[in-house]
C-alpha positions in Angstrom: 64.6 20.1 112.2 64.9 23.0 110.2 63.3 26.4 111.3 59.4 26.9 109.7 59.1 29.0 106.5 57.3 32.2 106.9 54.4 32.8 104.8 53.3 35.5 103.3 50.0 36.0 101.4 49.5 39.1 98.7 45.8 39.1 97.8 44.7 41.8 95.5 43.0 42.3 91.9 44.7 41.3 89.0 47.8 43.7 87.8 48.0 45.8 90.5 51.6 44.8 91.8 51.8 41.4 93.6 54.0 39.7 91.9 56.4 42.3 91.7 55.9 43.2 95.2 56.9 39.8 96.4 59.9 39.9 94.1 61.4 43.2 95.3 61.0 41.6 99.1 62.8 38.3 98.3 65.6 40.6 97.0 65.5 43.0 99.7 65.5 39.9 102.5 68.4 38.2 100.2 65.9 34.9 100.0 65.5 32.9 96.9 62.6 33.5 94.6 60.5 30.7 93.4 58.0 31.4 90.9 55.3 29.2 90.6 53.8 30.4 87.0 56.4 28.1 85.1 57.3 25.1 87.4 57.2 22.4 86.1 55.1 20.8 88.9 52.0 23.0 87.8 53.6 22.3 86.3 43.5 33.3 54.8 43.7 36.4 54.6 46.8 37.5 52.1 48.1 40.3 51.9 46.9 43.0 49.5 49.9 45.8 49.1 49.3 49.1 47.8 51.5 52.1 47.8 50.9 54.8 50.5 49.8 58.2 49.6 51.9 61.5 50.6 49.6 62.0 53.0 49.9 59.0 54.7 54.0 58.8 54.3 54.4 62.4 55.9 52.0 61.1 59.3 54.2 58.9 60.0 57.7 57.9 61.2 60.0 57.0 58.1 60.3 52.9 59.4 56.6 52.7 59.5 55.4 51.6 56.5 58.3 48.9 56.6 57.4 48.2 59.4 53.8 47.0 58.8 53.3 43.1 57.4 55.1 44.3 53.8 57.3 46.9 52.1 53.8 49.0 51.8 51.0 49.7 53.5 48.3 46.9 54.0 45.2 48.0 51.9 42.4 45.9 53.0 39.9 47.1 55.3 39.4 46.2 58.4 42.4 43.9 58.4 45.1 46.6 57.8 43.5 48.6 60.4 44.3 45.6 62.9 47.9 45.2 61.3 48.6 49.0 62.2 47.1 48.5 66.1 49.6 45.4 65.8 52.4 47.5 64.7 51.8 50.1 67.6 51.3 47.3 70.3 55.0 45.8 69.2 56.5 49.6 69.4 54.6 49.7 72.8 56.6 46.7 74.5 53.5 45.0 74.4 51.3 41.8 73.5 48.9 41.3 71.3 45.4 38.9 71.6 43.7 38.2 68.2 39.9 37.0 69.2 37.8 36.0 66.7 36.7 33.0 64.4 38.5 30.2 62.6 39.7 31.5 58.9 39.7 35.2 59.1 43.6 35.4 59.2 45.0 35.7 62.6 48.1 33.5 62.6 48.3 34.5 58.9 49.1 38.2 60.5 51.2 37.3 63.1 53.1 34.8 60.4 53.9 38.1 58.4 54.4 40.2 61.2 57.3 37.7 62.3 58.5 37.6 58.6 58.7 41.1 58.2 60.6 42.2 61.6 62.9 39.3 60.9 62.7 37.9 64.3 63.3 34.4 65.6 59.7 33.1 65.8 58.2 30.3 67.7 54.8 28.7 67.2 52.8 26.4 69.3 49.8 25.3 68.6 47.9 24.8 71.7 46.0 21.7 72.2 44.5 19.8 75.8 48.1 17.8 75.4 50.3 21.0 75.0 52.6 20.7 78.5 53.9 23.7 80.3 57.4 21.8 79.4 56.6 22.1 75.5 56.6 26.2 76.5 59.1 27.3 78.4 61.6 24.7 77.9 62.9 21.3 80.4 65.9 20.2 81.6 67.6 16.8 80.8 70.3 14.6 82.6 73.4 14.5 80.6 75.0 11.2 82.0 79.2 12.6 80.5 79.1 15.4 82.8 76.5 14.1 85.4 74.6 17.5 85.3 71.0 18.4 84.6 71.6 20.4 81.0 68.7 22.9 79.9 67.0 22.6 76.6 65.0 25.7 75.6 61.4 25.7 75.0 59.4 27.4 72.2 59.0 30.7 74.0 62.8 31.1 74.0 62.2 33.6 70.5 61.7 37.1 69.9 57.8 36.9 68.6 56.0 33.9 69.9 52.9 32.8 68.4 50.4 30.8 71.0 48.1 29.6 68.3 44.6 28.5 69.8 45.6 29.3 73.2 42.2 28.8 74.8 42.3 25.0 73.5 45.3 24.3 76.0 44.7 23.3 79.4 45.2 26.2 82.6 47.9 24.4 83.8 49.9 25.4 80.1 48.2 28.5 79.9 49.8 29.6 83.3 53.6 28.8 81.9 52.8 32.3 79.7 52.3 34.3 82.4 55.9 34.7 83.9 57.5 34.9 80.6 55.0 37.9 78.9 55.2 40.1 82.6 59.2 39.3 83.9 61.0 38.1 80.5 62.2 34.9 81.5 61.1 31.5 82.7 62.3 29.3 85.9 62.9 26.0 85.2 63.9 23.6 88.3 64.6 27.3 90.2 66.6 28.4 87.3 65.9 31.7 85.3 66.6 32.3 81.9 66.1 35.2 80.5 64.1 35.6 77.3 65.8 37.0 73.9 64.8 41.1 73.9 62.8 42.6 71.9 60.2 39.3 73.1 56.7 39.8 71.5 53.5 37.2 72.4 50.9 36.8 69.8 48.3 34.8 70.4 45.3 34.0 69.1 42.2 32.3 70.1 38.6 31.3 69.2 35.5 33.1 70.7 34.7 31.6 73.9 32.0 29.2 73.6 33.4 27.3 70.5 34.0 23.4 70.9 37.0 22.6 72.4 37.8 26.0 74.0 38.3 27.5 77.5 38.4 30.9 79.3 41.8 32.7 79.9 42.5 33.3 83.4 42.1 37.0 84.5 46.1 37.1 85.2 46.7 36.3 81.3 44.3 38.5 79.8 45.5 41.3 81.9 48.8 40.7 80.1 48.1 41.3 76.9 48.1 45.2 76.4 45.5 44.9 73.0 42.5 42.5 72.1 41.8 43.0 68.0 39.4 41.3 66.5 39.5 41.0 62.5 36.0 40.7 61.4 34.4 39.3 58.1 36.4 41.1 55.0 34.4 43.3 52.4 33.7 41.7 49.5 35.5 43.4 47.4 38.5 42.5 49.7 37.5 38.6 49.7 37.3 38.9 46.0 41.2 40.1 45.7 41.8 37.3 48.4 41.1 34.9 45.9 42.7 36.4 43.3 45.4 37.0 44.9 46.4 33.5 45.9 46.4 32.2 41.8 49.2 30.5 41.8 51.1 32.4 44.6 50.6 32.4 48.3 51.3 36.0 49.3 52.4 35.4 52.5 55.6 33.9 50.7 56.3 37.2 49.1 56.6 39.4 52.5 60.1 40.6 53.2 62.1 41.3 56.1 62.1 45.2 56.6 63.5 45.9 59.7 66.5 44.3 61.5 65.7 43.8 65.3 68.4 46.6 66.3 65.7 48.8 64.4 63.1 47.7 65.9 64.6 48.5 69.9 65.2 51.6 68.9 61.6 52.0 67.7 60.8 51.0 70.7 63.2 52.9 73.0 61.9 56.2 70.9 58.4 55.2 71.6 59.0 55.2 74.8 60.9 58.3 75.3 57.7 60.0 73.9 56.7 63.3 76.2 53.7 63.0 78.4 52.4 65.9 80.5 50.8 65.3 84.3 47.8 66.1 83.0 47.6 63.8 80.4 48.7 61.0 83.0 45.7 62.1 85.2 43.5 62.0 82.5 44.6 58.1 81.8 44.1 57.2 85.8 40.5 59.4 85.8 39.4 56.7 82.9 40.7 53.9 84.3 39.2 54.8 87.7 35.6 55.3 86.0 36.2 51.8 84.8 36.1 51.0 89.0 33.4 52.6 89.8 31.0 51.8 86.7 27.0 50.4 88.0 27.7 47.5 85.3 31.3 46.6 86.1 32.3 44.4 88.6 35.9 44.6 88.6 37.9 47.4 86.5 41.1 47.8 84.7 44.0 47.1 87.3 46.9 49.4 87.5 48.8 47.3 84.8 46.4 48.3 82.1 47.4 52.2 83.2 51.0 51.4 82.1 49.8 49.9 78.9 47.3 52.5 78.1 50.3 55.1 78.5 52.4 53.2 76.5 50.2 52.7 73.9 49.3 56.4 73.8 53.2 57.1 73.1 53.2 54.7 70.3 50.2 56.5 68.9 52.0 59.9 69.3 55.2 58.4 67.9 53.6 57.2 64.6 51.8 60.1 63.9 55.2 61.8 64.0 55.4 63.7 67.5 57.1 63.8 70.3 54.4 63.9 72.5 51.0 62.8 73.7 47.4 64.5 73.3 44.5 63.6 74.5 43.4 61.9 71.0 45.9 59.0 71.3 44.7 58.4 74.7 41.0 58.4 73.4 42.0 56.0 70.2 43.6 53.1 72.0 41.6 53.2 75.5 39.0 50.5 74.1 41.8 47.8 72.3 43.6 48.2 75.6 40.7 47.9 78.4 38.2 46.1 77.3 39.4 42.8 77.6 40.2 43.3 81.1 36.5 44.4 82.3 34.1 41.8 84.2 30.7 42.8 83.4 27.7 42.4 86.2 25.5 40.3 84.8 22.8 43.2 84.4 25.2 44.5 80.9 24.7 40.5 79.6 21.1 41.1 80.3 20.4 44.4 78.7 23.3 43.4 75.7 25.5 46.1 76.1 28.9 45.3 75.7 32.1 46.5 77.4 32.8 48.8 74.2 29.6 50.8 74.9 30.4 51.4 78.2 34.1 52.6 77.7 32.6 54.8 74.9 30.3 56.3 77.8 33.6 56.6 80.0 35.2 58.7 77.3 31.8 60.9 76.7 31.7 61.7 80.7 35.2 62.1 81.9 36.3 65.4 80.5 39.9 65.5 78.7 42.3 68.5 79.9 42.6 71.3 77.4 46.4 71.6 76.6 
């Protein structure tokens, strides 16, 4: 009979380290790792181009304005303000989640983002019958050499789009999770590593709508923004229309950066400067968000890594080498809000967990450099 396994339980709040905890034991002990996110027994809004002013060339890097969903800068309101928090999220290393209602343009976005970074894209879109298989891929007996032979599933790209994720089931939700934190999946105790750079957009509808569920804590914590696109202007709905006679505009976005580009964007963004005191600043506003009278649980240690990141990506496209407080201030509410539970006295006196990061930022005093 063979000897008992010993077990080992991790408890602790979302992001702060178990997973990776458990992994650095197994390798330290020489055991095998088995994680459990991806077994298999859990098993129209167009694009409205304009060229950039001086101004806005000389803020920022030389690749930026390529980089965004065309050759020029996106000129439509409230939209190309969430395609430049998209473009920072991708230098960040990060993911992005695009809340909001059916129609406003999110997988149009992420369609031209893929387009325009000329990356190998993968789409599902999520529905109750979506399996974890359909995600991160199966493997199938090949009778001529008598072995079980891997065939890759959607997430095997460099920008995946999870359409309607809250419309899948939690069993197919939790296939994401080891792929967007590790870069890889396990099939039948097999890792495969994930194509680099590897970029999730998702999108889903408010929670509440027919058909949809709530992402589990672990998932949202993943994804370093939430951007929401809002009704457009009317003056912006009214090029929409025009816009699209007899041309779809997403058909005329080109590819504008190769993906050796882009890693380098991305290993530059992250070689961004950041003092000490810059990094206690970050850890003073994500410990208020711990302590707050109206929040239950606060951001976990992941979200410090993404708010730092995401501060260097700010730095880096406004041209610097380094961080002030102002990029910190900018990002902190795409990057934490998502990750707050309210107590239910917030719900009750309507104040949402934008107003209360905006009263974080008021009473924790940034450092003067």
């Amino acid at each position: 009979m063979a000897a008992p396994l010993p077990v080992i339980c991790l408890a602790g709040p979302t992001g702060c380290g178990k997973t990776a905890a458990a992994l650095a034991l197994a390798e330290a002990l020489g055991g095998e790792v088995i994680n459990a996110d991806s077994r298999q027994v859990y098993s129209d809004f167009p694009l409205i181009t304009a060229q950039p002013s001086p101004e806005e060339q000389a803020c920022c890097p030389h690749h930026l304005y390529g980089f965004l969903p065309t050759e020029q800068k996106i000129s439509a309101g409230r939209w190309a303000d969430q395609a430049v928090a998209e473009a920072k999220a991708v230098l960040a290393r990060g993911h992005v989640l695009l809340e909001d209602i059916p129609g406003v343009g999110k997988t149009t976005m992420a369609l031209a983002f893929s387009r325009a970074l000329g990356l190998d894209y993968g789409r599902v879109q999520f529905t109750p019958d979506v399996l974890p298989s359909d995600i991160t891929g199966y493997s199938v007996y090949q009778k001529e050499s008598g072995k079980l032979v891997y065939q890759p599933g959607a997430v095997l790209c460099n920008l995946f789009l999870a359409d309607e994720l809250n419309r899948a089931t939690s069993r197919t939700q939790s296939a994401l999770l080891e792929a967007m934190e590790e870069g890889q999946v396990t099939v039948d105790g097999v890792s495969h590593p994930i194509p680099q750079p590897f970029i999730v957009f998702a999108t889903q509808n408010p929670t509440g709508a027919a058909g949809t569920q709530l992402l589990p804590d672990s998932q949202m914590d993943r994804f370093t923004v939430r951007l929401s696109i809002g009704y457009p202007e009317p003056a912006d709905e009214c090029s929409m229309v025009l816009a699209r006679q007899g041309v779809n505009p997403l058909q005329t976005v080109e590819q504008v950066l190769s993906r050796q580009e882009l890693v380098a964007m991305q290993d530059e963004a992250a070689a961004v400067y950041i003092k000490k005191e810059l990094v206690e600043y970050i850890v003073a506003l994500i410990g208020a968000t711990r302590g707050h009278p109206l929040i239950l649980r606060g951001a976990s240690p992941r979200a410090t890594l993404s708010l730092t990141a995401m501060a260097k990506a700010v730095a880096y496209v406004q041209r610097r080498d380094y961080v002030v407080p102002k990029d910190i201030q900018v990002t902190f509410p795409q990057v934490i809000a998502h990750r707050l539970l309210l107590a239910p006295e917030a719900d009750a006196r309507q104040i949402g967990p934008e107003q209360i990061l905006a009263e974080i930022l008021r009473q924790v005093p940034a450092p003067r450099l």
